[in-house]
N, C-alpha and C positions, 0 to 999 in steps of 0.2 A: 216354865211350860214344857212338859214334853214333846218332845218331837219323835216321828216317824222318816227314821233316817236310811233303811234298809228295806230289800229286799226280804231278808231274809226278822224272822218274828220277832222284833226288838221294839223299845220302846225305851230310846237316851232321855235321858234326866241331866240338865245341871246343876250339879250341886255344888262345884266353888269354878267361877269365872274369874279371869282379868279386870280386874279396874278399868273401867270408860277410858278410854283417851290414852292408856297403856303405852307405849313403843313397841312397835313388834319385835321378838328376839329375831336373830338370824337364823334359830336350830330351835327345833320344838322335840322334846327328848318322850318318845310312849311309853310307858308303865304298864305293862296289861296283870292285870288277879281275875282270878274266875274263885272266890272267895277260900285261895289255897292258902296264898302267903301267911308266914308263921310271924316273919321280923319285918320291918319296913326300913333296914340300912341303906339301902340303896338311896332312898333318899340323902342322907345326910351325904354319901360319898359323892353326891353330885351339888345339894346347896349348898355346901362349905367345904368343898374340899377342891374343887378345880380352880386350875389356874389364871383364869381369863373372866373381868367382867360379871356378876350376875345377871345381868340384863344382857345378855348377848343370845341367854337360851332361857327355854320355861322345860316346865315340866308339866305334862299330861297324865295325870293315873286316869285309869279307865277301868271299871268294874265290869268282869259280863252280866253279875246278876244283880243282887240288891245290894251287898252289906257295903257300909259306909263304918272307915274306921278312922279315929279322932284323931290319931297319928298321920295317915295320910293327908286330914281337912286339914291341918295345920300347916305342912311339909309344900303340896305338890301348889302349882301355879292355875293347875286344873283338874278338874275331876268330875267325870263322869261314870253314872251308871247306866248298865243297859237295859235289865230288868229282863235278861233271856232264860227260858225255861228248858227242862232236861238237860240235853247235852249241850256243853256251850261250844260255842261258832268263835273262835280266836280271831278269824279272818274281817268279822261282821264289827266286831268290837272294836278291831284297830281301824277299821275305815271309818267307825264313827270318831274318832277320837281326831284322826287326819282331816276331817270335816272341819274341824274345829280350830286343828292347828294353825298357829299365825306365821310360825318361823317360814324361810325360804327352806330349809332342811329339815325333813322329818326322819328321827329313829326311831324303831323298832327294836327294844331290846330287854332282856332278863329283867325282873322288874325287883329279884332280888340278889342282886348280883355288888361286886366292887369294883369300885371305877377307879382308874387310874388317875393321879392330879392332870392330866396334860390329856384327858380322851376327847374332853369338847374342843381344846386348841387345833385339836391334829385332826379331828374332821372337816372342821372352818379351811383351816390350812391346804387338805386336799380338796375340797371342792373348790378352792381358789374366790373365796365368798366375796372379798372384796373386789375382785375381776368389775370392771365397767358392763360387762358382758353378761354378767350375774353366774351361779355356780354352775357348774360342768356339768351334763349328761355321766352319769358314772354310777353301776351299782356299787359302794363301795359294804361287802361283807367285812364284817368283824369279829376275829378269833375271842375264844374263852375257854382259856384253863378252867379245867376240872379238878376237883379232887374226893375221895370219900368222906373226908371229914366234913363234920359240921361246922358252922358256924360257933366261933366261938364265943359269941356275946359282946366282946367288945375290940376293936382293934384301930388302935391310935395311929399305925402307921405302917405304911404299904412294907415295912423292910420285916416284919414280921410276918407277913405271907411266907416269908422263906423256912421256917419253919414247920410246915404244912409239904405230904407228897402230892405233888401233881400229876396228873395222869400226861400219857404225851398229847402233845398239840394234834388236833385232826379238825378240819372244814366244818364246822357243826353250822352248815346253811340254815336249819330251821332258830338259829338263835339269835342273831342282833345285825342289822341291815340300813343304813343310812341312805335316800336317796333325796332327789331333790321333791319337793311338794308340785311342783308344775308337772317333773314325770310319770312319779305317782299318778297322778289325774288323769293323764298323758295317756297313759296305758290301761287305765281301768278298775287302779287297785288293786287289793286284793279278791280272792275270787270270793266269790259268797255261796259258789255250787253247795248243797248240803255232804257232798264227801269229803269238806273239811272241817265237819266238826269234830269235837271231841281234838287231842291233840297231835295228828298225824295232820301237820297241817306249819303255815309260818312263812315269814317273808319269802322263802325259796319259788313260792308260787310264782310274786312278779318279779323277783329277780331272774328267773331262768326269763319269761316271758319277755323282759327290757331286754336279756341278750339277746333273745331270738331275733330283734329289732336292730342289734348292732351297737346297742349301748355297752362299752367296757364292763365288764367285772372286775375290781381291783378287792386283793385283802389286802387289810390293812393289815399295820406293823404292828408284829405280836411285840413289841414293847410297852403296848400301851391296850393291850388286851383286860377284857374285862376276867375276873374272877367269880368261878361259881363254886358254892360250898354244897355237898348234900344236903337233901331234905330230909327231917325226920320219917321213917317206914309207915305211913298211915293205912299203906297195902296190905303191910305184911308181906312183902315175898320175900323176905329174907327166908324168911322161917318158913311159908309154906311151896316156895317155887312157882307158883301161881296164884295171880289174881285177876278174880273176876271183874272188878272191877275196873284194875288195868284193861284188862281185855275189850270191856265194854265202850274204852277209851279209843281202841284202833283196831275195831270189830270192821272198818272197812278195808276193801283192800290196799296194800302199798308194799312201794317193793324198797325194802333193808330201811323201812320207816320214814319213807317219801311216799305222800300217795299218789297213788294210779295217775289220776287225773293231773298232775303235776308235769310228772313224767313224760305221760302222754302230749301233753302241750310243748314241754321240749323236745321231743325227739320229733315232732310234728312240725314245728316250727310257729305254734301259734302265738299272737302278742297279746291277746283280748282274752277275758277272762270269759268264762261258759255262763256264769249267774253276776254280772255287774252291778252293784250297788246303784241305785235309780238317782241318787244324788248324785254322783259323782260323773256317772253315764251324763246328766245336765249341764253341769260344770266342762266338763271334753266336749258336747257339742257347743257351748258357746262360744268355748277357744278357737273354733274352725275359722278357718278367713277363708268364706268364698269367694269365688273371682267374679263373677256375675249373677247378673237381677237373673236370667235365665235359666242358673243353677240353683238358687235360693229355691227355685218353685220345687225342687224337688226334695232340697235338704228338710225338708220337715215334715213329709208325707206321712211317715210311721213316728208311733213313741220306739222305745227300745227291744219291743216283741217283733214289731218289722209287720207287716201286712198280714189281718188276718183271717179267718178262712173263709167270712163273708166277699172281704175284697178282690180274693184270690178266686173265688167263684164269678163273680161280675165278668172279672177282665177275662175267665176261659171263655164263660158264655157270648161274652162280645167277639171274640176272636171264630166259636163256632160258627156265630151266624154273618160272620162277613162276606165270605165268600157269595151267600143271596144275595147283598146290594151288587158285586161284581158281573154277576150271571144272569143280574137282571133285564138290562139291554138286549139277550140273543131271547131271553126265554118270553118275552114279553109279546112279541107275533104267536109263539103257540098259544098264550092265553086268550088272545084275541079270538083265536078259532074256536077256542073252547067255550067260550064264555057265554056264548049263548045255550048252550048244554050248562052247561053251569048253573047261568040262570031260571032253564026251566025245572032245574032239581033243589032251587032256592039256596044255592049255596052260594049268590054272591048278596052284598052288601046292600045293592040299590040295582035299577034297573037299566042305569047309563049306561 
């Protein structure tokens, strides 16, 4: 059955779930396509190739728009589609897919990228999963070597990356981000404003937002960094130095390919996303523990729009006309005097 999971114009479809009665993993790993991906390795480098448990983590693909491919149906643990039109919203996708997630730990990351044998141990391991206490408050970001090459169609074993040149290591914030699922929620997701769609956009949203809050930022250990290969040129800007197409990708504003609105939230200090997801915004207020019956009267007054302009009108009008019941006491001897003038000009009520 479809669901109506966003704000923003989507319509999730499931199209492969968990088996009934499943265990939950402890890490739920995102996969996001906006129908680009060429290869789907990335799967295999995460269901046969790490070193910890299969049932420890699942795997989420998550389509933004329709296509379903028979490689992925068979590979991912889940898989949804969003059925979103024009320009796709990366941010609206991954919240649907974190909907759904089971683990304690949700990633965000390359969805055609290579995983090192030891990536899912060494995030368990930092969020301290097994803790009594459950995992840590921590954004933990995760490096990813680049390189120009392509993808070489097959590669049996991590020590042949060495033959490939990498570009140097730099903070690529919009590319692969771990946190816990309870903070996630916690803080609102990601944003779903429409100035993140198209792909000037990516976990950097709630990750600055969590620090704003005092949650750690840690990177992780580039020993265990993910590997990204070139995409084949479907642009053309090799060859023509612009595309429009690209362009029409981050026609909004952003500064050196972070957008506006991002920025703006960190350097502001805000933790709350501008456009929250209507699920998720449900799920945070159920987690609230009020302290009393006296505060509950208030905690549910508005949905997530907050009071509106009908309401907002009542309460001015009430407040203009208070001061009459105040002023009524002194003013009420003049009425008396008048009142009989009053009444022979038929302006009062009855004749008492």
């Amino acid at each position: 059955m479809p669901q109506r999971l966003s704000r923003f114009s989507q319509q999730v479809s499931t199209v492969k779930r968990p088996e009934l009665g499943a265990q939950p993993p402890q890490l739920s790993i995102i996969l996001l396509d906006w129908s680009v991906r060429e290869r789907f390795f990335a799967l295999d480098w995460l269901n046969n190739r790490q070193d910890v448990p299969r049932d420890t983590y699942e795997t989420i693909w998550v389509e933004a728009y329709q296509r379903v491919s028979p490689d992925v149906l068979d590979q991912a643990d889940q898989y949804l589609i969003c059925g979103q039109k024009g320009a796709y919203h990366k941010h609206a996708a991954w919240n649907a897919a974190v909907l759904q997630a089971r683990g304690a730990l949700v990633t965000l990351c390359d969805s055609d990228a290579v995983f090192h044998p030891g990536f899912v141990r060494s995030i368990l391991d930092s969020f301290k999963v097994h803790d009594e206490r459950g995992p840590v408050s921590q954004v933990l970001m995760h490096h990813e070597w680049r390189t120009l090459s392509e993808y070489p169609g097959l590669l049996r074993d991590l020590r042949e990356l060495d033959g490939f040149q990498w570009l140097p290591l730099w903070p690529n914030v919009g590319a692969c981000m771990t946190v816990s699922r309870r903070d996630y929620i916690r803080f609102g997701g990601l944003d779903e404003h429409p100035a993140y769609r198209g792909y000037i956009c990516g976990p950097y949203d709630l990750a600055w937002r969590m620090v704003n809050a005092g949650i750690p930022e840690v990177w992780h250990d580039p020993e265990v960094a993910l590997w990204h290969f070139a995409h084949p040129d479907p642009h053309d800007t090799r060859r023509s130095g612009f595309s429009l197409r690209t362009w029409l990708e981050i026609r909004r504003p952003h500064i050196r390919g972070h957008a506006l609105e991002a920025v703006e939230a960190f350097s502001t200090g805000r933790t709350q996303p501008l456009h929250e997801n209507p699920d998720i915004w449900l799920l945070r207020m159920q987690s609230r523990r009020i302290g009393t019956d006296f505060e509950a009267q208030y905690a549910s007054m508005t949905g997530p729009e907050g009071f509106g302009l009908a309401a907002r009108l009542r309460l001015w009008l009430s407040l203009a006309i208070s001061p009459l019941f105040s002023l009524w006491p002194s003013l009420q001897p003049l009425y008396l005097k008048v009142r009989p003038m009053l009444r022979r000009l038929g302006l009062t009520a009855s004749k008492d």
